[in-house]
Legacy VTK file of the C-alpha trace (Angstrom):
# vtk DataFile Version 3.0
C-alpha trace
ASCII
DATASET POLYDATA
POINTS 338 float
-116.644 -105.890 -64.367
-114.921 -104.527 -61.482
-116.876 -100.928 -60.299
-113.651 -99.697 -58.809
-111.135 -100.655 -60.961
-110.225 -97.345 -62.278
-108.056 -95.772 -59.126
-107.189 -92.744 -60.074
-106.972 -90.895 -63.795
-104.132 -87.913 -64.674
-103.890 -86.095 -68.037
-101.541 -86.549 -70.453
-98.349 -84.366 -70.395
-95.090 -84.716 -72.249
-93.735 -86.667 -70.756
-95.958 -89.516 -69.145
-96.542 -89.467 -65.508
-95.038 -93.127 -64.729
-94.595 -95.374 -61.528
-92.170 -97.228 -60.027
-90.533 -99.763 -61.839
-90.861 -97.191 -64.399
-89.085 -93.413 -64.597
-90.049 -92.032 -67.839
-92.719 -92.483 -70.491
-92.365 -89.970 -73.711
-94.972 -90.260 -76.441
-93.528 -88.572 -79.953
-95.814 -88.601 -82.412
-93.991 -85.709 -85.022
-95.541 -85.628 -89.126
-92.138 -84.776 -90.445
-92.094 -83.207 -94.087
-90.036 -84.615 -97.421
-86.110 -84.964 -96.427
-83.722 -82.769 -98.106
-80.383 -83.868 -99.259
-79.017 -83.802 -95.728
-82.028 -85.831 -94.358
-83.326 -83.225 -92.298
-86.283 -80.469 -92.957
-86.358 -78.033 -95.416
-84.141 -74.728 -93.296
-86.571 -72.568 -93.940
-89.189 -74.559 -91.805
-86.279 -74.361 -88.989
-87.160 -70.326 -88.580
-87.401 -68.659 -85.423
-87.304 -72.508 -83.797
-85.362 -72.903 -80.469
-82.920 -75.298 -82.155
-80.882 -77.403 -80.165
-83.952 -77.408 -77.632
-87.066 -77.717 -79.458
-89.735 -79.129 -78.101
-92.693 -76.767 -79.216
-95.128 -78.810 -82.303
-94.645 -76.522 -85.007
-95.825 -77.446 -88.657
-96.104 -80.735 -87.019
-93.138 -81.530 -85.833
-90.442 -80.962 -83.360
-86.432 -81.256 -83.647
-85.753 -81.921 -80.134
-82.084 -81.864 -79.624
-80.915 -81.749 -83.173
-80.310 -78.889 -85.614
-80.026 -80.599 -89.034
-82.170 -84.278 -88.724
-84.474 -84.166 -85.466
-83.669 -86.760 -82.733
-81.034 -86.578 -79.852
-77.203 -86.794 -80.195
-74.787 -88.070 -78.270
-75.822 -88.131 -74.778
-75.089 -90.486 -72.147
-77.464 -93.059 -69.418
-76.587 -94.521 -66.172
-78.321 -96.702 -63.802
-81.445 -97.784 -65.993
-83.230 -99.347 -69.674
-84.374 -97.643 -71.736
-87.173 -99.535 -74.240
-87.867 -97.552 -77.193
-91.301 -98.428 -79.277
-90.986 -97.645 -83.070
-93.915 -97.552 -83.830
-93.793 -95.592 -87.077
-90.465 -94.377 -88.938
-87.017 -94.619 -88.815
-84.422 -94.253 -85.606
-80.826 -94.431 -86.297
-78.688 -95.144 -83.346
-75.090 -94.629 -82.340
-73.069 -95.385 -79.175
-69.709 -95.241 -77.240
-69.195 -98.965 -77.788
-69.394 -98.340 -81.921
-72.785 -100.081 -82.058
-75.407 -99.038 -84.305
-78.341 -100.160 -85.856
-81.585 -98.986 -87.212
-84.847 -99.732 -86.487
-88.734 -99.057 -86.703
-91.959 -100.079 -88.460
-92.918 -101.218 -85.222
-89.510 -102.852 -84.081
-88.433 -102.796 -80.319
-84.404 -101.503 -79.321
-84.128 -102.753 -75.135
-81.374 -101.031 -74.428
-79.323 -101.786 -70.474
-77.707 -98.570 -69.969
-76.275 -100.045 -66.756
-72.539 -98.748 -65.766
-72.783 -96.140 -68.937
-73.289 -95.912 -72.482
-73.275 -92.584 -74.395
-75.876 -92.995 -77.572
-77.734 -91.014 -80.309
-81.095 -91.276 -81.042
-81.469 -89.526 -84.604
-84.709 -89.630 -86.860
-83.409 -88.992 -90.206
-86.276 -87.668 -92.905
-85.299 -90.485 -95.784
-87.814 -90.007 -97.738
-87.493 -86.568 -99.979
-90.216 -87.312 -102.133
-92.911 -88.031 -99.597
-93.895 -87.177 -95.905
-91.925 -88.840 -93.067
-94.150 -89.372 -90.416
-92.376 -90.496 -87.152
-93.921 -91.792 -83.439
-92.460 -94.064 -81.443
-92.715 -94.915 -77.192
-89.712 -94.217 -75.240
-89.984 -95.923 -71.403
-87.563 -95.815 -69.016
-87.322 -99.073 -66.663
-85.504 -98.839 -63.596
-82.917 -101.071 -62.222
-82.519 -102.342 -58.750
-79.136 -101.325 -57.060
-77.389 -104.940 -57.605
-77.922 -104.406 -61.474
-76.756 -100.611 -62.300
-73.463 -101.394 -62.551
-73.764 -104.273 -65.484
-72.190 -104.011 -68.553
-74.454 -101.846 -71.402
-75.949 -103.511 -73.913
-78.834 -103.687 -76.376
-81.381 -106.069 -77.495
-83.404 -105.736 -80.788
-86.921 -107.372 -81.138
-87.855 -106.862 -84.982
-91.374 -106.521 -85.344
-92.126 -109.559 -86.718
-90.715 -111.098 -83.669
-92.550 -109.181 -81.446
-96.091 -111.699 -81.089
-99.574 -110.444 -80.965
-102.771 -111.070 -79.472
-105.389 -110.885 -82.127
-109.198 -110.388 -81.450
-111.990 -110.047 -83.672
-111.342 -106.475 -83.402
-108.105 -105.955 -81.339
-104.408 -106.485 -81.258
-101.876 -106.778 -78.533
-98.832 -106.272 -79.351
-96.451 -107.845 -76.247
-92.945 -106.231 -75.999
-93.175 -107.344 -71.787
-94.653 -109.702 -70.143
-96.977 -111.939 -71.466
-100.735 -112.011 -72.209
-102.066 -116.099 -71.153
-99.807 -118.450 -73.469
-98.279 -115.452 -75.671
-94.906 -114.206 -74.174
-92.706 -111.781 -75.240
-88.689 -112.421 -76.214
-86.798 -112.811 -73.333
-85.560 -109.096 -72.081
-81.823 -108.157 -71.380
-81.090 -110.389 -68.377
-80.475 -108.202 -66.050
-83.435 -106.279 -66.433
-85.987 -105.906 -63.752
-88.111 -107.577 -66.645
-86.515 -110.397 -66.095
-87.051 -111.557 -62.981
-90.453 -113.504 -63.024
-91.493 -112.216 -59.621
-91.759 -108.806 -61.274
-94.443 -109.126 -63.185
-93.069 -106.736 -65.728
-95.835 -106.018 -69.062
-95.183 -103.582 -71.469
-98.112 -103.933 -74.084
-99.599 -101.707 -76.701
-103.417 -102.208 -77.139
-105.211 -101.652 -80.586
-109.326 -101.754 -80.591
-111.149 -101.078 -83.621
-115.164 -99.905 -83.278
-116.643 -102.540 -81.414
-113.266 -104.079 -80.153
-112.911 -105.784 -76.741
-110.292 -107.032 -74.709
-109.521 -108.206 -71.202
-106.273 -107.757 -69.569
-105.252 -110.920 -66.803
-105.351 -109.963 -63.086
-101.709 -109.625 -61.743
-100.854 -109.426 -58.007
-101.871 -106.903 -55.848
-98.685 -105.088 -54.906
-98.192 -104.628 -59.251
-98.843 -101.140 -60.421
-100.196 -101.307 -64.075
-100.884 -97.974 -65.581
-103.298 -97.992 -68.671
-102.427 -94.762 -71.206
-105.469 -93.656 -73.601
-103.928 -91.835 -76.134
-105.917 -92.424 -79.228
-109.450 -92.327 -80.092
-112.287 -90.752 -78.722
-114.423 -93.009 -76.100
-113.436 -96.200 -74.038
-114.837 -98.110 -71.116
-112.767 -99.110 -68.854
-113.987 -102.230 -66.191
-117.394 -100.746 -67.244
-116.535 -96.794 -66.316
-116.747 -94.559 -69.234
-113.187 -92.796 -70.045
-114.108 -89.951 -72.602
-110.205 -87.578 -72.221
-106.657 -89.087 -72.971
-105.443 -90.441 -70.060
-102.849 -91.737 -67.628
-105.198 -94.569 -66.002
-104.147 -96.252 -62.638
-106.092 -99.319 -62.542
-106.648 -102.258 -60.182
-103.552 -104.615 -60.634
-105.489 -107.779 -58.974
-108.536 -108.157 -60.974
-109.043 -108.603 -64.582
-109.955 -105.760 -66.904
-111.941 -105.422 -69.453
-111.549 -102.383 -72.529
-114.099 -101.879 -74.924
-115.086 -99.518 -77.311
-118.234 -98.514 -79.608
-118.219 -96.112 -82.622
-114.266 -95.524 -82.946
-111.165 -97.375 -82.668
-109.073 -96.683 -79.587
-105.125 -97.452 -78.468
-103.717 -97.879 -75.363
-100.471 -98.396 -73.647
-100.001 -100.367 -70.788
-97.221 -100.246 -68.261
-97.154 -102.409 -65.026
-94.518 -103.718 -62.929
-93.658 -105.045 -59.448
-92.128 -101.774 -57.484
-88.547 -101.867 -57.173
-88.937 -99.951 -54.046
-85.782 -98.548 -53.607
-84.262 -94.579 -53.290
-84.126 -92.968 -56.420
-81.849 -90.243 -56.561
-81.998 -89.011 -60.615
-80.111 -85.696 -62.482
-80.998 -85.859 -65.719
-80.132 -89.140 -67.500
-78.647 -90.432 -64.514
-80.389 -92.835 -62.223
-78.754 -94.367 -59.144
-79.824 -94.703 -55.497
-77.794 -91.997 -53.234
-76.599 -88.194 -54.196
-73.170 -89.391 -54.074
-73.967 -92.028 -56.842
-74.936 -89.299 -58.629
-71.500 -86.951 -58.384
-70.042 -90.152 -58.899
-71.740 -90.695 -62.339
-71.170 -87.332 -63.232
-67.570 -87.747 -62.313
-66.965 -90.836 -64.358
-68.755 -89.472 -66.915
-66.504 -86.111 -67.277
-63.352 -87.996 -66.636
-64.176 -91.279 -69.235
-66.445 -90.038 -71.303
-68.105 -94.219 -70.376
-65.776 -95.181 -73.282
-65.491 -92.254 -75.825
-67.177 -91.322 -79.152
-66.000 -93.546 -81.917
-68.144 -91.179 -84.404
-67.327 -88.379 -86.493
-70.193 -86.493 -85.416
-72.889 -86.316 -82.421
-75.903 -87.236 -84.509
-74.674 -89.658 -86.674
-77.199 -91.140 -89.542
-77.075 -94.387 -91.997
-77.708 -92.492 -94.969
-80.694 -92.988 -97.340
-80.864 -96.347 -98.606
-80.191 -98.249 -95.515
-82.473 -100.888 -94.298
-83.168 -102.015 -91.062
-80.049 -103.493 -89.025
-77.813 -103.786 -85.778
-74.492 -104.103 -85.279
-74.049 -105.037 -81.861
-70.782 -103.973 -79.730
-67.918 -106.713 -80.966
-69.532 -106.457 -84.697
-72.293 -109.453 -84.352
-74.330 -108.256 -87.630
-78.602 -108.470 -87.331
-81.290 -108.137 -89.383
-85.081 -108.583 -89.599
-85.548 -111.817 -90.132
-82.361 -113.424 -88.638
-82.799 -116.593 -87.458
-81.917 -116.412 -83.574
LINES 1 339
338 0 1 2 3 4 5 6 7 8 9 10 11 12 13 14 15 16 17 18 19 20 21 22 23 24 25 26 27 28 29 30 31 32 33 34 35 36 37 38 39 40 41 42 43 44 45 46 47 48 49 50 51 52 53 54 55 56 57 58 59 60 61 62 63 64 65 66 67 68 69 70 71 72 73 74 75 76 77 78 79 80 81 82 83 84 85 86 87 88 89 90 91 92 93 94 95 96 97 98 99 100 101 102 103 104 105 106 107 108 109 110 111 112 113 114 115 116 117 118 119 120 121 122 123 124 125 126 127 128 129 130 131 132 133 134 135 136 137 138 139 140 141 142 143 144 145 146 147 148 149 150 151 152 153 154 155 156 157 158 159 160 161 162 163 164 165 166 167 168 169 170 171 172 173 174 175 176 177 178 179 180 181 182 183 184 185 186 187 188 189 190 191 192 193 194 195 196 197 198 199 200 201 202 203 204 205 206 207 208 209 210 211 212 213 214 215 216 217 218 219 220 221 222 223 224 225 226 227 228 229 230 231 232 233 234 235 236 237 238 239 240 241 242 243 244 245 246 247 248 249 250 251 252 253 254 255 256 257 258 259 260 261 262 263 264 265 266 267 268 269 270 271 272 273 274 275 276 277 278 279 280 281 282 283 284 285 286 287 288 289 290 291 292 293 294 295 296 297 298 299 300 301 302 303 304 305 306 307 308 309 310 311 312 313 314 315 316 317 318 319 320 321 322 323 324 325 326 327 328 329 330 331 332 333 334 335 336 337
């Protein structure tokens, strides 16, 4: 289709080079081992690691922030979303308004981090008897200055809520947006996301050999970012795209992806700019410096409402299924009706 509808193409780091709306785009894709009785790695595969700060693939994996089951404890948010993609394995969460849940197999947490919320994000090795393989999409959505002050909150969309565009040899899964007649669940409502106007998409992209698929033409002040992550060969509005990829692409038109001998995936990012200051230290995001002391301040002095947990990186043990129990005690599970 369009000749010039690749505008520019970046490589691949850790994390994701994003653009506004957007802040942050991590890709973890770690082939965890058997779970011992603590639900963790074996120790011994924990030698000469930089625990507590281990981001370095070794043996397949990484342990990130934790030192007994890999993930991130306790740590807090200001100022943005953050919509984590579970796309394979488990994620136990924890946060300083006693919610918790756990989720994956391809289910969607939307969490508003708005005013402050501390949380852990812990992947806990359940299986002892078999591999625990573990990716998932974590993207950080901004919000604009009249919303980073709302209450926190999260938002679960179970998988099998989470609908699908289905080719002869593709599958769209939409978490944002929508693709034609097939919209996602409503987001958190004061998400950027929410606001028609925006234009917000979050979609994952699945072509098999020989799989095609065109994306709708948004309007022209959208950014949409394409990421080629798996697979070896695309085309891409007719240009050949043979590396992994962060792929700027023409918001305005539509765009067509196809590939030949192997299957491919994609994620796909896009967004209205917020177009405001952004002024971020670490997990805080706000629009002056002074917001920023500020956060750090309340932080310090509040701790954004305490640790209700025993530990930093708590974990739902080994038989626990898929659930959230939402600040107040409102009880989910896959499945629920509403």
């Amino acid at each position: 289709m369009a000749t010039h509808a690749i505008l520019e193409r970046l490589p691949l780091g850790f994390p994701w080079v994003t653009f506004d709306p957007f802040l942050f785009c991590a890709h973890h894709d770690d082939l965890y081992p058997t779970g011992n009785v603590a639900l963790g790695p074996d120790p011994a595969l924990l030698e000469g690691r930089h625990i507590g700060m281990d981001f370095e693939i070794r043996d397949g994996f990484r342990m990130y922030h934790g030192d007994v089951v890999p993930g991130f404890p306790r740590h807090p948010h200001r100022g943005f979303e953050t919509v984590t993609l579970a796309r394979r394995g488990l994620i136990d969460h924890a946060d300083s308004l006693g919610a918790r849940s756990r989720f994956g197999d391809g289910d969607v947490q939307w969490m508003t981090a708005g005013r402050g919320i501390v949380h852990s994000e812990m992947f806990p090795l359940v299986h002892a008897d078999a591999p625990n393989p573990t990716e998932l999409f974590q993207v950080w959505l901004n919000l604009p200055a009249d919303d980073k002050f709302v209450d926190p909150h999260f938002t679960m969309f179970w998988s099998g809520d989470v609908p699908r565009v289905r080719g002869a040899n593709s599958e769209i899964a939409v978490v944002a947006g929508h693709i034609g007649d097939v919209a996602a669940p409503p987001p958190p409502p004061s998400s950027w996301a929410s606001r028609p106007e925006a234009q917000v998409g979050i979609w994952t992209i699945r072509l098999d050999a020989g799989g095609r698929v065109e994306l709708p033409a948004a309007e022209p002040d959208v950014a949409r970012t394409l990421y080629f992550f798996a697979g070896d060969e695309i085309e891409l509005g007719g240009e050949k795209v043979d590396r992994h990829a962060a792929i700027r692409v023409e918001p305005d038109v539509p765009i067509t992806i196809e590939t030949q001998g192997t299957a491919a995936e994609l994620l796909c990012l896009q967004g209205r700019p917020i177009g405001e200051p952004v002024f971020q230290h670490g997990p805080f995001v706000m629009n002056t410096r002074q917001q920023i002391v500020d956060a750090i301040d309340d932080y310090q002095r509040t701790g954004f409402g305490g640790w209700p947990f025993d530990r930093d990186d708590p974990h739902h043990g080994r038989g626990q299924g898929r659930f959230a129990v939402h600040a107040g005690g409102r009880r989910e599970e896959p499945g629920d009706a509403g």
